[in-house]
C-alpha positions, 0 to 999 in steps of 0.5 A, spaced: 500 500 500 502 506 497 502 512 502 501 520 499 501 525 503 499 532 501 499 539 503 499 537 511 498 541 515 498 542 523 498 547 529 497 546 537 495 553 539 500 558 537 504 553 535 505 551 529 507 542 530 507 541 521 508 545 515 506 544 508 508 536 508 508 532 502 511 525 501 510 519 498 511 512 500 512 507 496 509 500 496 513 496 500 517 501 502 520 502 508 521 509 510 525 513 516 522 519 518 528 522 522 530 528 526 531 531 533 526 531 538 519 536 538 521 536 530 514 534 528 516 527 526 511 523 531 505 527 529 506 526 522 507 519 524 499 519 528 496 523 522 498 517 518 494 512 523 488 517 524 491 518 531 491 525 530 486 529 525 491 534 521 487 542 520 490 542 513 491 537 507 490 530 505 492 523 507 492 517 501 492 510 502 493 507 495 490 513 492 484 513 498 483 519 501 483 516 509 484 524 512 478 524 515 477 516 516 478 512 524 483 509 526 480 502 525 478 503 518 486 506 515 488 499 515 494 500 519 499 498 524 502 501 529 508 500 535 509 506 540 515 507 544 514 504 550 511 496 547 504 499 550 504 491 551 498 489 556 502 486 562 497 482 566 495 478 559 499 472 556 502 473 550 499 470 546 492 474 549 496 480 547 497 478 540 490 476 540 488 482 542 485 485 536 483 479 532 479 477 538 476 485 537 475 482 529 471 477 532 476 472 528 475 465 530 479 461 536 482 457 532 485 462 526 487 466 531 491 461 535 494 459 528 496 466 527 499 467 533 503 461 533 506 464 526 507 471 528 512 469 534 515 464 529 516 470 525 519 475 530 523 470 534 519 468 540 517 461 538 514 458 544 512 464 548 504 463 547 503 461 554 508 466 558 506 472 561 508 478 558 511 481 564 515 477 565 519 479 559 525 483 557 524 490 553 527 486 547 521 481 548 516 487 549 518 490 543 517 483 539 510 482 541 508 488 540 510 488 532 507 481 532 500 484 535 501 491 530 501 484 525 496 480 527 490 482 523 495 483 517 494 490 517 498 494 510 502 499 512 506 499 519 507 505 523 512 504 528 513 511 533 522 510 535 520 502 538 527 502 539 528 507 543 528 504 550 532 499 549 539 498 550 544 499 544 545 490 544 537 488 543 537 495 539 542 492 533 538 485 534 531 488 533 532 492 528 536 487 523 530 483 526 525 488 523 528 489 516 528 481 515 521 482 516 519 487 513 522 484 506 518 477 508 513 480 508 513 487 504 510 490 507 510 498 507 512 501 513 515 508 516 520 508 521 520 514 526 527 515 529 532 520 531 538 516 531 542 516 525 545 509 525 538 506 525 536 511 519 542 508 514 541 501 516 534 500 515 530 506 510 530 504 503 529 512 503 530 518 509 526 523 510 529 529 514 524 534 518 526 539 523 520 545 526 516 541 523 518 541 515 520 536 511 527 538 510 530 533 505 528 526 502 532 521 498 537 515 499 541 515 505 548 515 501 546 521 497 544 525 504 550 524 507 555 525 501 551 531 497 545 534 502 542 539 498 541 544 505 544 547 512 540 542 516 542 536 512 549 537 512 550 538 519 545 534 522 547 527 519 555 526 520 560 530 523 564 535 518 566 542 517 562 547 513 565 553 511 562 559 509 564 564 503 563 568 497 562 567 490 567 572 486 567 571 479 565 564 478 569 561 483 568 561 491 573 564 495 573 562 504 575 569 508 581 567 511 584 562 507 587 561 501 582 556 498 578 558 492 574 553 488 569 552 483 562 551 486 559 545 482 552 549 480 552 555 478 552 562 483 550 568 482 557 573 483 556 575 490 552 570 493 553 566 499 558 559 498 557 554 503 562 548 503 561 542 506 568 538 507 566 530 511 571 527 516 574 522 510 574 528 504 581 530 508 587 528 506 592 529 512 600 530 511 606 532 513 609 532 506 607 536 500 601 536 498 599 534 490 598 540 485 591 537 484 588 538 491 586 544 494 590 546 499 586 548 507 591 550 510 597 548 516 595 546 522 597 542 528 593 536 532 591 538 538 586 531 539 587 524 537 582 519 539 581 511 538 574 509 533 577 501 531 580 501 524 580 509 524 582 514 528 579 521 529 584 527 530 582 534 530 587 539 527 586 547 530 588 552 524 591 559 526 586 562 521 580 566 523 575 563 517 568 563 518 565 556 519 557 555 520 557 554 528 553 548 527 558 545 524 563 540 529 569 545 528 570 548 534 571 557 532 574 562 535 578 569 534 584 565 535 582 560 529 578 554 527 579 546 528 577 540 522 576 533 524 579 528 520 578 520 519 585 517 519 587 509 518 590 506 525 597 505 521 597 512 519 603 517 523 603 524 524 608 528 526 608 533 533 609 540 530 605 542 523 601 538 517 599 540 511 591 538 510 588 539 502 580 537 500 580 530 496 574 531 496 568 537 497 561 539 496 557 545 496 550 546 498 545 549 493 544 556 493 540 558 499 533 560 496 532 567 499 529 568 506 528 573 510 528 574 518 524 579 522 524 580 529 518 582 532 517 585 539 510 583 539 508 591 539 508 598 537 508 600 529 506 594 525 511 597 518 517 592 518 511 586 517 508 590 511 515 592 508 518 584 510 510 582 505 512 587 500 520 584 500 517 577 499 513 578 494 519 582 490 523 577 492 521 570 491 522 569 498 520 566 504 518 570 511 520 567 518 518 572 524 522 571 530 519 573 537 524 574 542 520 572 550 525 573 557 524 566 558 519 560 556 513 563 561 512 569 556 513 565 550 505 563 549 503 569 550 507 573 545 507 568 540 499 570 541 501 577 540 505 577 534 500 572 531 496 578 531 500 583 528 501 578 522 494 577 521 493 586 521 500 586 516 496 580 511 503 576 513 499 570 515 504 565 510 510 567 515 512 561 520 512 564 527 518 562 530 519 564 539 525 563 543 527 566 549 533 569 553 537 574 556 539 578 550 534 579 544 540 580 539 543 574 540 537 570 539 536 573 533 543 572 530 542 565 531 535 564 528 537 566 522 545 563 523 541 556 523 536 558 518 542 561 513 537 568 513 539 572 507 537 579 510 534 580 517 529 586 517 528 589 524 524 595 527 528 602 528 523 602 535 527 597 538 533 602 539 538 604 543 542 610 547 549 608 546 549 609 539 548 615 539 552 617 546 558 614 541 555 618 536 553 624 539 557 626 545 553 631 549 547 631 543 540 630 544 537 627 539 529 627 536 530 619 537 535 614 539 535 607 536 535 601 541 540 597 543 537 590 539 539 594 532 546 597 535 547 589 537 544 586 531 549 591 526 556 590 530 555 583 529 550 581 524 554 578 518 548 579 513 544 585 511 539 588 516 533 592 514 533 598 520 524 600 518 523 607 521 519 612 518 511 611 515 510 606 511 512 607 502 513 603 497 520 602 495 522 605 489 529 609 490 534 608 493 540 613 496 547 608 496 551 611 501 558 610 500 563 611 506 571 612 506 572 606 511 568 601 507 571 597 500 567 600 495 568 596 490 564 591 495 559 595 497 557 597 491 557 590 488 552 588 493 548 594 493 546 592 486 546 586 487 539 587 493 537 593 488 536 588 482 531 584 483 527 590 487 527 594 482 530 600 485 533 606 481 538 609 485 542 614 487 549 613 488 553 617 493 560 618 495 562 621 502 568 624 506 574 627 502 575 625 495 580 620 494 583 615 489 579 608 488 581 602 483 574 601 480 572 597 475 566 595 471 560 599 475 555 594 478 549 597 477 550 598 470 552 592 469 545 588 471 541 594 468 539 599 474 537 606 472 543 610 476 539 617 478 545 621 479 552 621 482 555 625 487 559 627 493 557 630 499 561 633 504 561 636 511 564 638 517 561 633 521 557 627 521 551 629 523 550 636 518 553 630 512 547 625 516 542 632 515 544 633 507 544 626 505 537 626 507 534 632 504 535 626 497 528 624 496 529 616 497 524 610 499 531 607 503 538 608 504 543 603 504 549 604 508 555 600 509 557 596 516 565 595 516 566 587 517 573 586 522 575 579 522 570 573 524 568 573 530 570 580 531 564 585 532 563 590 525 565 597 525 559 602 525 562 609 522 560 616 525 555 617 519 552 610 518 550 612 526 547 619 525 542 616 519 540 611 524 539 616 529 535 620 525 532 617 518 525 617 517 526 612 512 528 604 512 535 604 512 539 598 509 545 596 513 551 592 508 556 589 512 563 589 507 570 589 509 575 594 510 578 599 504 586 598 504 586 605 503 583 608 509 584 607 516 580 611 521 582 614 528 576 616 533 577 619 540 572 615 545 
C-alpha cells in the first residue's frame, strides 16, 4: 500500500507542530522519518494512523483519501515507544488482542499467533506472561500484535528507543528481515542516525516541523542539498564564503574553488568538507588538491580501524557554528578520519580537500524580529520584500524566558494577521539578550537579510555618536547589537510606511567600495530600485572597475559627493535626497570580531525617517580611521 501525503498541515495553539508536508511512500517501502526531538516527526507519524486529525491537507492510502477516516478503518499498524504491551495478559492474549476485537475465530487466531512469534523470534512464548519479559521481548510482541490482523502499512513511533544499544542492533536487523518477508510498507520514526542508514530504503529529514530533505541515505550524507542536512547527519566542517567571479573564495584562507552549480557573483558559498574528504600530511601536498591550510593536532582519539584527530588552524575563517569545528578569534579546528597505521608528526601538517561539496544556493529568506508591539511597518515592508523577492518570511519573537513565550507568540500572531503576513512561520525563543537570539535564528536558518524595527533602539549609539547631543530619537540597543555583529544585511524600518522605489547608496571612506557597491546592486536588482549613488568624506583615489549597477541594468539617478564638517550636518544633507531607503555600509573586522559602525552610518540611524539598509563589507586598504572615545 502506497502512502501520499499532501499539503499537511498542523498547529497546537500558537504553535505551529507541521508545515506544508508532502511525501510519498512507496509500496513496500520502508521509510525513516528522522530528526531531533519536538521536530514534528511523531505527529506526522499519528496523522498517518488517524491518531491525530491534521487542520490542513490530505492523507492517501493507495490513492484513498483516509484524512478524515478512524483509526480502525486506515488499515494500519502501529508500535509506540514504550511496547504499550498489556502486562497482566499472556502473550499470546496480547497478540490476540485485536483479532479477538475482529471477532476472528479461536482457532485462526491461535494459528496466527503461533506464526507471528515464529516470525519475530519468540517461538514458544504463547503461554508466558508478558511481564515477565525483557524490553527486547516487549518490543517483539508488540510488532507481532501491530501484525496480527495483517494490517498494510506499519507505523512504528522510535520502538527502539528504550532499549539498550545490544537488543537495539538485534531488533532492528530483526525488523528489516521482516519487513522484506513480508513487504510490507512501513515508516520508521527515529532520531538516531545509525538506525536511519541501516534500515530506510529512503530518509526523510524534518526539523520545526518541515520536511527538510528526502532521498537515499548515501546521497544525504555525501551531497545534502541544505544547512540542516549537512550538519545534522555526520560530523564535518562547513565553511562559509563568497562567490567572486565564478569561483568561491573562504575569508581567511587561501582556498578558492569552483562551486559545482552555478552562483550568482556575490552570493553566499557554503562548503561542506566530511571527516574522510581530508587528506592529512606532513609532506607536500599534490598540485591537484586544494590546499586548507597548516595546522597542528591538538586531539587524537581511538574509533577501531580509524582514528579521529582534530587539527586547530591559526586562521580566523568563518565556519557555520553548527558545524563540529570548534571557532574562535584565535582560529578554527577540522576533524579528520585517519587509518590506525597512519603517523603524524608533533609540530605542523599540511591538510588539502580530496574531496568537497557545496550546498545549493540558499533560496532567499528573510528574518524579522518582532517585539510583539508598537508600529506594525517592518511586517508590511518584510510582505512587500517577499513578494519582490521570491522569498520566504520567518518572524522571530524574542520572550525573557519560556513563561512569556505563549503569550507573545499570541501577540505577534496578531500583528501578522493586521500586516496580511499570515504565510510567515512564527518562530519564539527566549533569553537574556534579544540580539543574540536573533543572530542565531537566522545563523541556523542561513537568513539572507534580517529586517528589524528602528523602535527597538538604543542610547549608546548615539552617546558614541553624539557626545553631549540630544537627539529627536535614539535607536535601541537590539539594532546597535544586531549591526556590530550581524554578518548579513539588516533592514533598520523607521519612518511611515512607502513603497520602495529609490534608493540613496551611501558610500563611506572606511568601507571597500568596490564591495559595497557590488552588493548594493546586487539587493537593488531584483527590487527594482533606481538609485542614487553617493560618495562621502574627502575625495580620494579608488581602483574601480566595471560599475555594478550598470552592469545588471539599474537606472543610476545621479552621482555625487557630499561633504561636511561633521557627521551629523553630512547625516542632515544626505537626507534632504528624496529616497524610499538608504543603504549604508557596516565595516566587517575579522570573524568573530564585532563590525565597525562609522560616525555617519550612526547619525542616519539616529535620525532617518526612512528604512535604512545596513551592508556589512570589509575594510578599504586605503583608509584607516582614528576616533577619540
Amino acid at each position: 500500500m502506497s502512502i501520499r501525503i499532501e499539503n499537511l498541515d498542523k498547529r497546537f495553539g500558537a504553535q505551529v507542530v507541521l508545515e506544508r508536508i508532502s511525501l510519498e511512500v512507496a509500496e513496500g517501502e520502508l521509510f525513516v522519518l528522522l530528526g531531533a526531538s519536538g521536530s514534528g516527526k511523531s505527529t506526522l507519524l499519528r496523522v498517518v494512523a488517524g491518531l491525530t486529525m491534521p487542520d490542513r491537507g490530505r492523507v492517501l492510502l493507495d490513492g484513498r483519501d483516509v484524512t478524515t477516516l478512524r483509526a480502525q478503518q486506515r488499515g494500519t499498524g502501529f508500535v509506540f515507544q514504550n511496547y504499550s504491551v498489556f502486562r497482566h495478559m499472556s502473550v499470546g492474549q496480547n497478540i490476540e488482542f485485536g483479532l479477538k476485537l475482529r471477532k476472528v475465530p479461536r482457532a485462526e487466531r491461535a494459528r496466527r499467533c503461533d506464526q507471528l512469534l515464529d516470525l519475530v523470534g519468540l517461538p514458544g512464548f504463547g503461554s508466558r506472561d508478558a511481564a515477565q519479559l525483557s524490553g527486547g521481548q516487549q518490543q517483539r510482541v508488540a510488532i507481532a500484535r501491530a501484525l496480527a490482523y495483517e494490517p498494510r502499512v506499519l507505523l512504528l513511533d522510535e520502538p527502539f528507543g528504550a532499549l539498550d544499544v545490544r537488543i537495539r542492533t538485534q531488533l532492528r536487523r530483526s525488523l528489516r528481515e521482516i519487513q522484506e518477508r513480508l513487504r510490507i510498507t512501513t515508516v520508521l520514526v527515529t532520531h538516531d542516525q545509525d538506525e536511519a542508514f541501516e534500515l530506510a530504503d529512503r530518509v526523510g529529514l524534518m526539523d520545526r516541523g518541515r520536511l527538510i530533505e528526502v532521498g537515499r541515505a548515501e546521497e544525504l550524507y555525501a551531497r545534502p542539498r541544505t544547512l540542516f542536512g549537512a550538519t545534522f547527519l555526520g560530523s564535518g566542517t562547513l565553511l562559509m564564503g563568497r562567490v567572486e567571479a565564478g569561483r568561491a573564495r573562504f575569508r581567511g584562507l587561501g582556498l578558492s574553488v569552483v562551486p559545482d552549480q552555478p552562483h550568482e557573483d556575490g552570493a553566499p558559498a557554503h562548503l561542506l568538507v566530511r571527516p574522510e574528504d581530508l587528506q592529512v600530511s606532513s609532506d607536500a601536498i599534490p598540485d591537484d588538491l586544494p590546499e586548507l591550510g597548516r595546522g597542528t593536532v591538538v586531539e587524537e582519539s581511538f574509533a577501531g580501524a580509524v582514528r579521529r584527530v582534530r587539527i586547530r588552524f591559526p586562521n580566523r575563517a568563518e565556519v557555520h557554528q553548527a558545524s563540529s569545528s570548534r571557532s574562535d578569534s584565535d582560529g578554527f579546528t577540522v576533524e579528520a578520519l585517519l587509518t590506525v597505521h597512519e603517523q603524524l608528526p608533533d609540530g605542523e601538517v599540511r591538510v588539502a580537500l580530496r574531496r568537497w561539496h557545496f550546498l545549493d544556493p540558499p533560496s532567499a529568506s528573510l528574518l524579522v524580529a518582532d517585539p510583539g508591539h508598537g508600529s506594525i511597518v517592518a511586517l508590511e515592508l518584510a510582505r512587500a520584500l517577499s513578494q519582490a523577492l521570491g522569498a520566504k518570511v520567518t518572524v522571530l519573537g524574542v520572550a525573557v524566558d519560556a513563561r512569556q513565550a505563549g503569550g507573545l507568540g499570541w501577540r505577534i500572531q496578531r500583528r501578522l494577521t493586521r500586516a496580511h503576513l499570515a504565510s510567515g512561520e512564527l518562530r519564539v525563543r527566549y533569553g537574556s539578550s534579544p540580539s543574540a537570539q536573533i543572530l542565531n535564528e537566522q545563523a541556523e536558518l542561513l537568513s539572507q537579510m534580517i529586517v528589524v524595527s528602528s523602535s527597538s533602539v538604543l542610547h549608546p549609539l548615539i552617546d558614541w555618536a553624539f557626545p553631549g547631543k540630544a537627539m529627536r530619537r535614539a535607536p535601541g540597543r537590539t539594532v546597535l547589537a544586531l549591526i556590530e555583529s550581524t554578518r548579513v544585511p539588516v533592514l533598520v524600518v523607521a519612518g511611515r510606511p512607502r513603497e520602495l522605489k529609490h534608493t540613496l547608496v551611501v558610500s563611506t571612506p572606511g568601507a571597500a567600495e568596490t564591495d559595497f557597491l557590488r552588493e548594493s546592486a546586487r539587493l537593488a536588482r531584483p527590487l527594482k530600485l533606481a538609485a542614487t549613488l553617493i560618495e562621502t568624506g574627502e575625495e580620494r583615489q579608488m581602483a574601480r572597475g566595471e560599475d555594478p549597477f550598470v552592469a545588471r541594468g539599474i537606472e543610476v539617478r545621479t552621482r555625487e559627493r557630499v561633504t561636511a564638517p561633521d557627521p551629523g550636518s553630512e547625516a542632515t544633507a544626505l537626507l534632504q535626497f528624496p529616497s524610499d531607503l538608504l543603504t549604508v555600509p557596516v565595516i566587517r573586522r575579522a570573524p568573530h570580531q564585532t563590525n565597525e559602525i562609522e560616525p555617519l552610518v550612526a547619525a542616519l540611524l539616529a535620525s532617518a525617517d526612512r528604512p535604512v539598509l545596513v551592508l556589512p563589507v570589509e575594510r578599504t586598504e586605503t583608509y584607516t580611521t582614528t576616533r577619540s572615545d
